[in-house]
Structure formats: structure tokens, C-alpha cells
C-alpha positions as CSV (number, residue, x, y, z in Angstrom):
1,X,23.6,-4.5,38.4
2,X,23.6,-7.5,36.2
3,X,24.9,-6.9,32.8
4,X,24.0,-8.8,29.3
5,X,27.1,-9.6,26.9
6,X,26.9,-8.2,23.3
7,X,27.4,-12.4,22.2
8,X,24.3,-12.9,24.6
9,X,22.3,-9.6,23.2
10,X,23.3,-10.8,19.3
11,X,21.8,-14.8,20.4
12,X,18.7,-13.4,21.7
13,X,18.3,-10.8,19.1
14,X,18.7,-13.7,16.1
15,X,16.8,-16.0,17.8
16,X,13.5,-13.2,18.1
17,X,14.1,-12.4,14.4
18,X,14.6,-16.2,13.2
19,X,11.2,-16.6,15.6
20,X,9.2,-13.8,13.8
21,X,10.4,-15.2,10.3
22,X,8.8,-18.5,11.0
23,X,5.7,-16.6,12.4
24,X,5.4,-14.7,9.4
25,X,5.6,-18.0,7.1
26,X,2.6,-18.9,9.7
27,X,4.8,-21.8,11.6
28,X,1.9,-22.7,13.9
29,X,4.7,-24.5,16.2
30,X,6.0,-21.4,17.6
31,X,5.5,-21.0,21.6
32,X,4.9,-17.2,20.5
33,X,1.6,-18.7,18.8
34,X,0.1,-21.2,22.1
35,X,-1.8,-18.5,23.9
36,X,-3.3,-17.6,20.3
37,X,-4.1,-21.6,19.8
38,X,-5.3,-21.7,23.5
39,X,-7.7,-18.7,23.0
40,X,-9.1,-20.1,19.3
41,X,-9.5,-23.5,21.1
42,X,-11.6,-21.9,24.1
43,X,-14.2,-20.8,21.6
44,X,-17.4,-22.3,20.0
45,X,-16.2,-23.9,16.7
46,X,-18.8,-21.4,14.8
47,X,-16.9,-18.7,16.4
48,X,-13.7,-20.2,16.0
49,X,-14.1,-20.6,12.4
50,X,-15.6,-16.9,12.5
51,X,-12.0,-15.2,13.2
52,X,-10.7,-17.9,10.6
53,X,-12.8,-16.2,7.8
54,X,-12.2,-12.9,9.1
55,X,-8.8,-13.1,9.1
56,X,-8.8,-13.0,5.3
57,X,-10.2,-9.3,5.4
58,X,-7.6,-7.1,3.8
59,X,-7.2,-3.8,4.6
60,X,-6.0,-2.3,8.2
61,X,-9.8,-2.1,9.6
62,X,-12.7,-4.7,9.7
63,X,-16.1,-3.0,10.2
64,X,-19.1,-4.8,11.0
65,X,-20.7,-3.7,7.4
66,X,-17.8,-5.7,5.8
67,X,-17.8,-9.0,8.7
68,X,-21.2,-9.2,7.8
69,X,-21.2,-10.9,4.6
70,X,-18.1,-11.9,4.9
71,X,-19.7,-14.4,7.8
72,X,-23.2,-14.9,5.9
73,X,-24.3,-13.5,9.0
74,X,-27.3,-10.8,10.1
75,X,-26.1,-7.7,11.9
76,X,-27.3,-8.9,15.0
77,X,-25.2,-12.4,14.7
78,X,-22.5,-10.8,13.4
79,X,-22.0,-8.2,16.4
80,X,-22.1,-11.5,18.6
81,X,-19.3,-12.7,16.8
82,X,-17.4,-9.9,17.3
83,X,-17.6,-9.3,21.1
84,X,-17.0,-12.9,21.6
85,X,-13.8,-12.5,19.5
86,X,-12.8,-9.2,21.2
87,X,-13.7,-10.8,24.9
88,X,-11.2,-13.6,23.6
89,X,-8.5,-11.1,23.0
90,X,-8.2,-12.3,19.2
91,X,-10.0,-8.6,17.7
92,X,-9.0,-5.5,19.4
93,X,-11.5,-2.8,18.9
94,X,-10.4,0.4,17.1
95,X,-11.1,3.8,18.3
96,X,-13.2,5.0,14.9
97,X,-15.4,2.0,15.8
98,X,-14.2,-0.8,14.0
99,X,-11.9,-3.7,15.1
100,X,-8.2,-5.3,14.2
101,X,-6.7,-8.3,14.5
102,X,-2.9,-7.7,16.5
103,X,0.0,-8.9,13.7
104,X,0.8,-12.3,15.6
105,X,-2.9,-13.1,15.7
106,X,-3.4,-12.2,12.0
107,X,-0.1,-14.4,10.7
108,X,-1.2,-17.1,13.0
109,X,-5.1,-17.2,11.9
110,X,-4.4,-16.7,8.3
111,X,-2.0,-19.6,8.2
112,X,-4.9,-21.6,9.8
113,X,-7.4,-20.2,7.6
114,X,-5.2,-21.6,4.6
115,X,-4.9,-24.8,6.0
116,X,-9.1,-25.6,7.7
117,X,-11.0,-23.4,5.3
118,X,-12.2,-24.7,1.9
119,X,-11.1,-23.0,-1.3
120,X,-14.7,-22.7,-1.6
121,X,-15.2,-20.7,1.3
122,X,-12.3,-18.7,1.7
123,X,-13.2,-17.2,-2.1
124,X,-16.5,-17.1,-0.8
125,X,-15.3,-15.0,2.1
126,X,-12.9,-12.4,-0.3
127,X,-15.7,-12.2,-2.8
128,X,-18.4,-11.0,0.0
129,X,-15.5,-8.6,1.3
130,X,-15.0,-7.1,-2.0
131,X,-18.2,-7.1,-2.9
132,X,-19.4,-5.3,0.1
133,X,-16.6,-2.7,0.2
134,X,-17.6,-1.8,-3.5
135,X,-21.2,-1.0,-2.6
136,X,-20.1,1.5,0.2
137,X,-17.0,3.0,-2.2
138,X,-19.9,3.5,-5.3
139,X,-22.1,5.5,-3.0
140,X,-18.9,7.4,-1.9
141,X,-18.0,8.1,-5.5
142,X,-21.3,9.2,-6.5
143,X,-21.6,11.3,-3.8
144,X,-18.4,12.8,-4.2
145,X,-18.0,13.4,-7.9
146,X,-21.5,13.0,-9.2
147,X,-20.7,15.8,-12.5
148,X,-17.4,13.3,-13.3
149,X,-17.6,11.9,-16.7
150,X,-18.5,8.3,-16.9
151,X,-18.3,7.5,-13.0
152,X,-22.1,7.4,-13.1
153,X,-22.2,4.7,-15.5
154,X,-19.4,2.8,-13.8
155,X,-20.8,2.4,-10.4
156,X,-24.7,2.7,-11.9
157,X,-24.2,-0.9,-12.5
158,X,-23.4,-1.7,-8.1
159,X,-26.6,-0.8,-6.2
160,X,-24.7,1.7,-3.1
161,X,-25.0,1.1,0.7
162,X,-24.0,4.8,1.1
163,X,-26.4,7.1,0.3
164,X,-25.4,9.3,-2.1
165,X,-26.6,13.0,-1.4
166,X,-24.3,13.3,2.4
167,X,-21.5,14.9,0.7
168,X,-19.9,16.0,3.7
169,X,-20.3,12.4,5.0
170,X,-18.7,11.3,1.8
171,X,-15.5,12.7,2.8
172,X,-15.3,12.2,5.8
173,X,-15.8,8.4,4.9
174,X,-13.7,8.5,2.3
175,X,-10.8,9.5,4.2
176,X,-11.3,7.2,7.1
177,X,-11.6,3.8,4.4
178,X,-9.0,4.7,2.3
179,X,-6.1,2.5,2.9
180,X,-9.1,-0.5,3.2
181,X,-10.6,0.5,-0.1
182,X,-7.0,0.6,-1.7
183,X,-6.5,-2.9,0.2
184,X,-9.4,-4.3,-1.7
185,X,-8.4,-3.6,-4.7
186,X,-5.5,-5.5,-4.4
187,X,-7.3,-8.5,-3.1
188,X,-10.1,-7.9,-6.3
189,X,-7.0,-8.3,-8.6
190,X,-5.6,-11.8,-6.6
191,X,-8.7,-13.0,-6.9
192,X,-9.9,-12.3,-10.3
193,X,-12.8,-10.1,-9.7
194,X,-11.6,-7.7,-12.6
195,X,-14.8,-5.5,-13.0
196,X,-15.0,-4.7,-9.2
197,X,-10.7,-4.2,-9.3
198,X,-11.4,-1.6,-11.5
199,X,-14.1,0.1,-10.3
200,X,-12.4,0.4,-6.6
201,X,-9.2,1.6,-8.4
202,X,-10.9,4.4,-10.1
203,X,-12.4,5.5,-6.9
204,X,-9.2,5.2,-5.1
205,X,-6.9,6.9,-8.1
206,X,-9.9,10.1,-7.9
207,X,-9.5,9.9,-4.2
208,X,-5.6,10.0,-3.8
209,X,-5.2,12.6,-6.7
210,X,-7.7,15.0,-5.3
211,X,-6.1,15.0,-1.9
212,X,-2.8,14.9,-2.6
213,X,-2.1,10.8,-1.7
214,X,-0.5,9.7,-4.7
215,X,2.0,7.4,-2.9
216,X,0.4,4.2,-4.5
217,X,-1.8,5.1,-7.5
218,X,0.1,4.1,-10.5
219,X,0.6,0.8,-8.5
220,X,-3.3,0.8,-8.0
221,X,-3.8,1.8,-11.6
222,X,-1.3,-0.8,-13.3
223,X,-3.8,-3.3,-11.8
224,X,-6.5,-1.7,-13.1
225,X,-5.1,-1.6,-16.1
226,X,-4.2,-5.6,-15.8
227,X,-8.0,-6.3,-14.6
228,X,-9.4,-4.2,-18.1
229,X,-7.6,-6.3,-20.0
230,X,-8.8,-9.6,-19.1
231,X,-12.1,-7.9,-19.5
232,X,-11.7,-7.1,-23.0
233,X,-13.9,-4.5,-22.8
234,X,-12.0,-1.5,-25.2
235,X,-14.4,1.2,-24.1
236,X,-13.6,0.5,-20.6
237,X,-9.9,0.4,-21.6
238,X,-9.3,3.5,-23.0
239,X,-10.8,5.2,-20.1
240,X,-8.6,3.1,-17.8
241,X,-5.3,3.8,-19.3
242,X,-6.5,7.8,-19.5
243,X,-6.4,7.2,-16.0
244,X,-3.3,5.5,-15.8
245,X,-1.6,8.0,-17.4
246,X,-2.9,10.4,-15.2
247,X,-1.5,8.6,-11.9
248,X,1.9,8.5,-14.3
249,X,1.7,12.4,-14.6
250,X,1.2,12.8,-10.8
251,X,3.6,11.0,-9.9
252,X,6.3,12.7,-12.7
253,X,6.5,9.4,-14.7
254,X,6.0,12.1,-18.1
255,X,6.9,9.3,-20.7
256,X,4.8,6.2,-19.2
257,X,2.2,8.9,-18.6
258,X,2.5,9.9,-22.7
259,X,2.3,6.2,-23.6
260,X,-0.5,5.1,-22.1
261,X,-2.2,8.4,-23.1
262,X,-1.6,7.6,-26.7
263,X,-2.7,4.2,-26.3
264,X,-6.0,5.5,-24.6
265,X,-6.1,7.6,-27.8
266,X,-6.0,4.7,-29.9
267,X,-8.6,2.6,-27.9
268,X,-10.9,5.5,-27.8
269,X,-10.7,6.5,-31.7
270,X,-11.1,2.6,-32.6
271,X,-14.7,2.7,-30.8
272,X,-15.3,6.0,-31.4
273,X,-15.4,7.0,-28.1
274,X,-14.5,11.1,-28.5
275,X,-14.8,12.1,-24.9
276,X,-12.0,9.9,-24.5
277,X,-10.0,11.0,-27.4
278,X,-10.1,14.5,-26.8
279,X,-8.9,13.8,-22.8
280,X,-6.4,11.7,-23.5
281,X,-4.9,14.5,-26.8
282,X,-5.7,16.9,-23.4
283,X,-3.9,15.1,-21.0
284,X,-0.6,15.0,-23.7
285,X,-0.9,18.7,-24.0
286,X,-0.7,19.0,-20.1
287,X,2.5,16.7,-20.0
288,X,3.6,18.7,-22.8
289,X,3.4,21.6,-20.3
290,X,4.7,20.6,-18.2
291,X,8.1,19.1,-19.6
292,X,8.4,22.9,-21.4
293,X,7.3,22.3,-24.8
294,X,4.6,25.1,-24.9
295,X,4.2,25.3,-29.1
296,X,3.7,21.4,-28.8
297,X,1.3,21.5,-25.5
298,X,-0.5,24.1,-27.7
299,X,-1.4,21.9,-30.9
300,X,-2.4,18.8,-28.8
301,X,-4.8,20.8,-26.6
302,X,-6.1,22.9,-29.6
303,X,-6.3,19.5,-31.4
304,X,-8.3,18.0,-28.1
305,X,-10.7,21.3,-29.0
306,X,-11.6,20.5,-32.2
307,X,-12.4,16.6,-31.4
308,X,-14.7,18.2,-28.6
309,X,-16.4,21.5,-30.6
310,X,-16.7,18.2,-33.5
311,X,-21.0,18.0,-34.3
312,X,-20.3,13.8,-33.8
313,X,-19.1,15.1,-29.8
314,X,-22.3,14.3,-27.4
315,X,-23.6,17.9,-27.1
316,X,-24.5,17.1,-23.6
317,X,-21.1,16.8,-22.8
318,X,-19.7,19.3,-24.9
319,X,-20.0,22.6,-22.1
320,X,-18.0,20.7,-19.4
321,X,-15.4,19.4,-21.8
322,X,-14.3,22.5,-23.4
323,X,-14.6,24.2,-20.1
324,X,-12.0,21.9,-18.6
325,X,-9.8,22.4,-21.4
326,X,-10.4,26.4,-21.6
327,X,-8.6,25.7,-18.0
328,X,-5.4,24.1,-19.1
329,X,-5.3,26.3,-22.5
330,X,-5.2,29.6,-20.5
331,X,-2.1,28.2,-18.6
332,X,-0.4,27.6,-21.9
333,X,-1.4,31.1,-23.6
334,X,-0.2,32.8,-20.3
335,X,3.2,30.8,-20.0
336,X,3.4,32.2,-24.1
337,X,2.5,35.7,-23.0
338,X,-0.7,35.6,-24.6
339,X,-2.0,37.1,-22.0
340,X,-5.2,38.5,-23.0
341,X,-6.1,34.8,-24.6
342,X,-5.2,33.3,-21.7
343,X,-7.4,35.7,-19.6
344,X,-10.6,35.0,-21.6
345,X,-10.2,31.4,-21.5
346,X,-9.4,31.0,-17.8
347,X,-12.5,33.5,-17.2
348,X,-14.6,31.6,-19.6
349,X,-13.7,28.7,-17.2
350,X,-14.1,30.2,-13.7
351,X,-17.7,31.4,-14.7
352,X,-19.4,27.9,-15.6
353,X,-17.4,26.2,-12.5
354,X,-19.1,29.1,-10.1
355,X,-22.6,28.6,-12.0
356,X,-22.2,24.5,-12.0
357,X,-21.3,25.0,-7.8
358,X,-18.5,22.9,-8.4
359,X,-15.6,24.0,-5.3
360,X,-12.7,22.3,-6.5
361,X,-12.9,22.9,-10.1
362,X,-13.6,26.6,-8.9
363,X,-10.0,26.1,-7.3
364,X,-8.0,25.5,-10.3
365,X,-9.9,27.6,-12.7
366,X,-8.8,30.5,-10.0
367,X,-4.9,29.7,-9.8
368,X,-5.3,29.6,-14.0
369,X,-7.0,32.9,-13.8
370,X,-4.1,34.3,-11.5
371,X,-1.5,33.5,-13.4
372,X,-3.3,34.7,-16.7
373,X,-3.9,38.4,-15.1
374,X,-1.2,38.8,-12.9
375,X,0.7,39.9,-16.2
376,X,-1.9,42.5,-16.7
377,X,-1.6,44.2,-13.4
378,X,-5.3,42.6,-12.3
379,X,-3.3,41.9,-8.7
380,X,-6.0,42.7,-6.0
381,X,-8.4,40.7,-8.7
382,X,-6.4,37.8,-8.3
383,X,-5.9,37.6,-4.7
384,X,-9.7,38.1,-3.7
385,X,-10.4,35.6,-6.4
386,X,-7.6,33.3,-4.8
387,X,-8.8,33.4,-1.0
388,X,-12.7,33.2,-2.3
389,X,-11.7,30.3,-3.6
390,X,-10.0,28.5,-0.9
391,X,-13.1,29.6,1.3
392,X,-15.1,27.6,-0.5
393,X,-13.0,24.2,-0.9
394,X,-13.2,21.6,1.9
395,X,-10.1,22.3,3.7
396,X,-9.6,18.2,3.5
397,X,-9.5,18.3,-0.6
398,X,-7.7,19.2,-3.2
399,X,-4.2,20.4,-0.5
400,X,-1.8,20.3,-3.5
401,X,-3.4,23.3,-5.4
402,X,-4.2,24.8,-1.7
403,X,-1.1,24.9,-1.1
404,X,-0.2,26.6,-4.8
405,X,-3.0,29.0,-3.8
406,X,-1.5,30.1,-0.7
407,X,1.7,30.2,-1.8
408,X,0.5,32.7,-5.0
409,X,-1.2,35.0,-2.6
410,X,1.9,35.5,-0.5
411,X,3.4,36.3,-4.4
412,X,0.7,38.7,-5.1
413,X,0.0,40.5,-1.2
414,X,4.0,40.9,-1.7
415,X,3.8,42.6,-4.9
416,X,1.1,45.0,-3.3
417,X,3.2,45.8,-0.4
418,X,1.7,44.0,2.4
419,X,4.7,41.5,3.9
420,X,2.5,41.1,7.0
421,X,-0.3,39.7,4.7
422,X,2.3,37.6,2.6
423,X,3.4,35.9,5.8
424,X,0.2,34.7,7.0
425,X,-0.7,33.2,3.8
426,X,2.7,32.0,4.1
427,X,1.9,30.2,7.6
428,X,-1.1,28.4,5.4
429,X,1.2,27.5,2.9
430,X,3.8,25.6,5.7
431,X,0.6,23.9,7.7
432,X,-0.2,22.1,4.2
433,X,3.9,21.2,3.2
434,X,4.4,19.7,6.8
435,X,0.5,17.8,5.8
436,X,1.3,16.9,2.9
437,X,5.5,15.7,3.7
438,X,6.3,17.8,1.1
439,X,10.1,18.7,1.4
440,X,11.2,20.6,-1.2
441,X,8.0,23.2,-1.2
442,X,8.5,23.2,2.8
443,X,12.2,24.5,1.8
444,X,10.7,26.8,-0.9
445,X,8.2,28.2,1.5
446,X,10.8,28.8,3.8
447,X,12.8,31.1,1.4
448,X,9.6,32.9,0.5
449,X,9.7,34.4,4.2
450,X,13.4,34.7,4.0
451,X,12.9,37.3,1.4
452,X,9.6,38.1,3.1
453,X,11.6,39.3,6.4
454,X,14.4,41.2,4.2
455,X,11.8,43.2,3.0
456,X,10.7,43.9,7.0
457,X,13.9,44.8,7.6
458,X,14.6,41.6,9.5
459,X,17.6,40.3,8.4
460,X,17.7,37.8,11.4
461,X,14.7,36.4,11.0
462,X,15.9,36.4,7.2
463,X,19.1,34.0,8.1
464,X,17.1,32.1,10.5
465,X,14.5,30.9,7.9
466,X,17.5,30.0,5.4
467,X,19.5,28.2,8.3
468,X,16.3,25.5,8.4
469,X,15.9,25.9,4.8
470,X,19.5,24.8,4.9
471,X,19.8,22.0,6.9
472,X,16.3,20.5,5.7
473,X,17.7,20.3,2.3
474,X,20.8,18.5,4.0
475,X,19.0,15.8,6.3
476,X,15.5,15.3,4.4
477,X,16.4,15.5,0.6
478,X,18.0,12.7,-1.3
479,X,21.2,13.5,-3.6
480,X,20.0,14.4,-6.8
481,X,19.0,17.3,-9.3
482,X,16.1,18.4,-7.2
483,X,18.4,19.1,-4.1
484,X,21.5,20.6,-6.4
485,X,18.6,23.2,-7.6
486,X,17.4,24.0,-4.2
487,X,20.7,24.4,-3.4
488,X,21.1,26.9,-6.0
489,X,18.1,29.1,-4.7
490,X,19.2,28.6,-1.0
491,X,22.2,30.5,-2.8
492,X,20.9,33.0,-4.0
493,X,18.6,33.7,-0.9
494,X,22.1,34.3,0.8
495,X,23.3,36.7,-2.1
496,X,20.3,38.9,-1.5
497,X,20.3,38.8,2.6
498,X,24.3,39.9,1.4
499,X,25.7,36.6,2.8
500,X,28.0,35.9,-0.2
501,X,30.4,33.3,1.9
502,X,27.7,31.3,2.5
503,X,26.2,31.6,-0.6
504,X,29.4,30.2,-2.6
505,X,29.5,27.3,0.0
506,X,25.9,26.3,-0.9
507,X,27.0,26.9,-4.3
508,X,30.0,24.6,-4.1
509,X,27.8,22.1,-2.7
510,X,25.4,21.9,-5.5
511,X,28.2,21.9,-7.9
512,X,29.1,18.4,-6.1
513,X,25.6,17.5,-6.4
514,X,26.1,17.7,-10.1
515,X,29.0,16.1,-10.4
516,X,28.4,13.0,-8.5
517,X,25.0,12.5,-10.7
518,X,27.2,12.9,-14.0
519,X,29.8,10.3,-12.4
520,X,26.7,8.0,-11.7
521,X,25.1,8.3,-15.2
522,X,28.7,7.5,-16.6
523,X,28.8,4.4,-14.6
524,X,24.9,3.4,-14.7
525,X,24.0,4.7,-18.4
């Protein structure tokens, strides 16, 4: 058999990647790009420059809603184009109905595009793109959070291909154009179409937050943020940097999230905008929180009260207001053992989100109200209240606080003696880590059925769950506080199964942990 020497494998290899660099800079004189050239030059030069404009679609899916416009085209002409293109092996049709260009096609047309396409019609092309993919995401927003402050009167001003009353459409919309909606946002902010940057990030931020997809917001917000400002709109501003801050705090960012909050408070006072004001004093008081300064999370969010219970407050918006913030007070009263406060105020909350029909507000007003009466011995309350809940929310939204939900029913069927019970919400509660690539609650789920099974009896099962918890903490988990403190409880798990050797290794390891981060902040202060 003939064999290929590791100098002739390392030529070969250097010469594909020096090949796919120049593709990538779009050198057209590659002989990876003649069959493209051959199959552009085969078409009618109306169809030709067709896959030219095309190719400056951004986003991972072109649909014929969006080729449309982008072509100046009717329907009828434009699904012409597109078979041609596809019978030319330039578009590949997708499976939810849309089409792609392959990566050596895109690079190769794009650097054409650049190059035989006027300015002129290549911002032509983005506009109509943008443009068209704002109309579909307004109707989406509208349909999805038509109670949300202010989104009304941002997208009122876009008139909405997506008709707004298919909620259940909405998200299952939503999820299939999200990575083309977040695309267009970036190509809004290129391009200088500020107004429709920020009215795609806000949809996108609402999106990504309320299911969990928080990879790219503050990077979609900063935008934002960058298009408002060349708006000069200070109304709009503060609302955008509340937001901001709120893709900060989700993505544990505490002290850009506290700055841009403060600004937004600034902004908002300065044009009197109080719904603003008392969200962003609200949204310091959650940080607050959450960093562990409850007295100080207190004053900010009874200060956010008083701006919202104010007679200058708009009365219509008054009720919702104070009922979000009744939310986030009763988890501050409960965390300071004011439990019967806390219990009012997450009650108060729970009602008026069950009257207004409103599933995912339902959601977190219930894991406030759990935490507020599991002090009081209200356990079976909680946990009927808990799965209610979850019943109601679309399994798709929201898989964050889901997965908080299952996770305190397993805490609360535990408490009443049902292991059996605990573990199935258990099994809920790993479905939505493994979803959601969440590591660290994967391993904390995991030692809730380690202690789950010691309680059975089961101390095999018991040292099986830790051995994964164990080694996922070793191969998935970066070096750093978060893994030393998992480490810790992965320690502790071992002391009650009565594993102490193991337990002092996992111990030992985490003590490593912490030295190797001390040694780094002494050499990177």
C-alpha cells in the first residue's frame, strides 16, 4: 500500500490552508473558485447578478421573504431566481425551507459582489435586507411580548409582515430566525441604519434572555448602545443602556451592568422619564442581590418603589411596575428572613401575573413565592405552585428559571420525603443543563441525586453520580474559582456517602485551584 511522507502530508496541508486564506480574502484566481466562475458565467446576467446581491445577505439562512426586496423582485420572479440559482449548484436549499450559499461560493460571490456591484446597489440591497427582516422581527415582538413596556411604541413605528395574534407561531419563528435576526443587527450597525440596529437588538436581547441564549447579547447590546447614540435621542437612550445593563447582569458583568444602570438613571431623570428611573434603581437593587449586599439591594429597590407609587408615575403603568418589583423585593425580604414580608409581596405578585395570563412572569413570581414560604413550612404549597407553573410555560421559554424550578421541587419533594418524586424532577432538571450546556448546574444536579440515592439507601448509585460529577468538573470546567468551589461540594458529597479519602483528594485539588489563581493575580494584578 502506498504510503504519504509526514514532509509530503505537512506540503499538502500548508498549501490547502495557504489556498483557503486566499479564498477567504476572495482571490478570485484560485482553481478552487473555476467551477464557481464557470457556473456564474452559465447564467443569464440578471441572474448572475441575482446571486451577486444575494450574497450580501447576512445571516446563516436566506428566505424568499428577505430575497425578495433584496432583488426588487415579486414573489413569483424571485422564486425563479432562486431555482435557477439552486439548479446551478450556487444556493443549496435548506431543510426548514430556505436556502444557503456553500462557504467557497459565499467568499467567492461576495468578493465579486464588491468588485461589479455599485455602492449604490449593494446599500440598496443591505438596506432592503434589513429593512425586511425588521418587519417580520416587529410582528414577532409584538406578538411575543405585547404587555412589555415601551416595545409597542418601538416597533408601532414598522408596519409588521407577521401577524401579530399567532403567538405560538411567534416562537416557533422566533427560534428558527434567531441567529439571522442577530446577523442583521450587525449588518444595521455597518451600515448606519441606527434606528432599525436598535430595534432588532432589543428584540434579539428579549429573545436570548428569555430563553436562556445569552452567548452574544452584551455584544448585540454594545451596538445598540453605539447606534442610540448617533441617534441622539436621550429617551431612547436610557432605555437602551437599561437594557444593556441587563445583558451585563446576565452575563455576570455586575459592575459594567451597575454603570450603565446608573447612566440609564441619569438619562431617564434628565427627561423625566420615571418608568425608566425606577427600572434602572430596580435593576441596581437586583445586582445588589445578587453580589450579597441585601441592606443595600433593599434601599435601591424600595427607592425604585417610591419613584413608581410617585402621583407624577403614569397611573396606567403603575399596577405592572410595582408588581414586577413586589417580585424582586420578596426575594430580598426572604434572603433577610423577613419572611412574612417576603410572602405578601411575592403573593401580591403571583395574583396579578395569574389574572394578567402572563405564563412566564407567572414562572418567576412562583420560584419568589417558594422561596418566601418554604421558611414557613408552606412545602406542599410551594411544590403544586412550582409544577402549575411549569405546566403552563412553553416548554421552549424561559429554561434558565425551568430549570431553577425543577431543581427546587426536587429540594422541596425531598424535604417531604418522597426521593422517588425528587429524582424525576431531578431527570427534568438534567434534560435542561445538557440543553442549555450548562456545566456547573449539570454537576450540581448530579450531587442532588448523589444525596438523593444515600437517602434510598443506594450508596452505589450514590458514588456513581459523584464519579461523573467528578470527572465533568475535571474535563469540561476551566481552572478557576467556580471549579475550586464545586470542588469543595463534590467534597463534601464524599464526606456524607463516608468516602473521606476521596473527599480530602477533591479537597487537595481545590486547594491547588486556589493557589494557582492567587499565583496568577500576583503575576497579572
Amino acid at each position: 500500500m502506498p504510503t504519504l511522507s509526514l514532509r509530503r502530508l505537512a506540503e499538502l496541508t500548508a498549501a490547502l490552508e495557504s489556498g483557503l486564506s486566499l479564498l477567504r480574502r476572495g482571490n478570485q484566481t484560485s482553481p478552487l473558485f473555476t467551477p464557481i466562475s464557470f457556473a456564474l458565467r452559465s447564467l443569464e446576467p440578471d441572474i448572475a447578478r441575482a446571486a451577486l446581491t444575494l450574497s450580501l445577505h447576512q445571516g446563516p439562512t436566506i428566505r424568499s421573504r428577505i430575497a425578495a426586496p433584496m432583488l426588487a423582485a415579486t414573489p413569483d420572479e424571485t422564486g425563479a431566481i432562486l431555482g435557477d440559482l439552486v439548479r446551478a449548484a450556487l444556493l443549496q436549499p435548506t431543510p426548514d425551507g430556505g436556502y444557503r450559499f456553500r462557504p467557497l461560493v459565499a467568499w467567492f460571490l461576495e468578493s465579486r459582489a464588491e468588485n461589479e456591484l455599485l455602492h449604490p446597489a449593494r446599500t440598496a440591497a443591505i438596506r432592503a435586507m434589513v429593512t425586511e427582516r425588521l418587519r417580520w422581527t416587529a410582528g414577532l415582538a409584538l406578538a411575543l411580548w405585547p404587555k412589555r413596556p415601551w416595545f409597542g411604541e418601538v416597533f408601532a413605528v414598522v408596519t409588521p409582515t407577521f401577524p401579530p395574534a399567532e403567538r405560538g407561531r411567534a416562537v416557533d419563528e422566533f427560534d428558527r430566525e434567531y441567529d439571522n435576526i442577530k446577523a442583521a443587527v450587525f449588518a444595521a450597525i455597518r451600515h448606519g441604519l441606527f434606528t432599525e440596529c436598535v430595534q432588532l437588538a432589543l428584540a434579539v436581547k428579549q429573545w436570548g434572555y428569555e430563553t436562556g441564549r445569552t452567548a452574544d447579547l452584551v455584544e448585540v447590546m454594545e451596538h445598540a448602545a453605539t447606534a442610540v447614540e448617533s441617534l441622539g435621542d436621550p429617551v431612547l437612550a436610557a432605555r437602551v443602556f437599561k437594557e444593556l445593563g441587563t445583558a451585563y447582569e446576565a452575563d455576570g458583568s455586575f459592575d459594567a451592568a451597575v454603570a450603565v444602570f446608573r447612566r440609564s438613571v441619569e438619562l431617564a431623570r434628565a427627561t423625566g422619564d420615571l418608568i425608566t428611573v425606577a427600572s434602572g434603581l430596580e435593576w441596581q437593587g437586583i445586582v445588589a442581590g445578587q453580589r450579597g449586599d441585601l441592606e443595600e439591594a433593599l434601599t435601591l429597590l424600595l427607592g425604585a418603589r417610591s419613584v413608581i407609587r410617585s402621583d407624577a408615575f403614569p397611573a396606567g403603568d403603575r399596577p405592572r411596575a410595582d408588581t414586577l418589583l413586589s417580585m424582586h423585593l420578596a426575594r430580598i425580604l426572604a434572603a433577610l428572613a423577613r419572611h412574612a414580608e417576603a410572602e405578601r409581596e411575592a403573593s401580591a405578585a403571583l395574583r396579578y401575573f395569574d389574572e394578567q395570563d402572563e405564563p412566564g412572569n407567572v414562572l418567576r413570581a412562583t420560584l419568589t413565592y417558594n422561596d418566601a414560604v418554604i421558611p414557613l413550612g408552606r412545602t406542599r404549597a410551594a411544590t403544586d405552585q412550582l409544577r402549575h407553573a411549569l405546566n403552563r410555560i412553553d416548554g421552549r421559554l424561559l429554561r434558565p428559571q425551568q430549570l431553577t424550578a425543577w431543581r427546587a421541587i426536587a429540594a422541596n419533594e425531598r424535604a417531604d420525603a418522597d426521593p422517588h418524586a425528587a429524582l424525576l424532577a431531578l431527570a427534568h432538571a438534567a434534560e435542561l443543563t445538557r440543553a442549555l450546556s450548562l456545566v456547573s448546574d449539570e454537576i450540581r444536579v448530579l450531587l442532588d441525586e448523589a444525596a438523593l440515592h444515600v437517602d434510598l439507601g443506594d450508596p452505589g448509585q450514590a458514588a456513581q453520580r459523584l464519579q461523573v460529577a467528578r470527572s465533568r468538573a475535571a474535563t469540561a470546567l476551566a481552572p478557576g474559582a467556580e471549579h475550586a468551589k464545586i470542588l469543595v461540594d463534590i467534597a463534601t458529597a464524599y464526606d456524607n456517602l463516608g468516602d473521606p479519602t476521596t473527599a480530602a483528594e477533591c479537597r487537595a485539588e481545590a486547594a491547588d485551584l486556589d493557589l494557582q489563581l492567587l499565583s496568577n493575580r500576583s503575576t497579572h494584578p
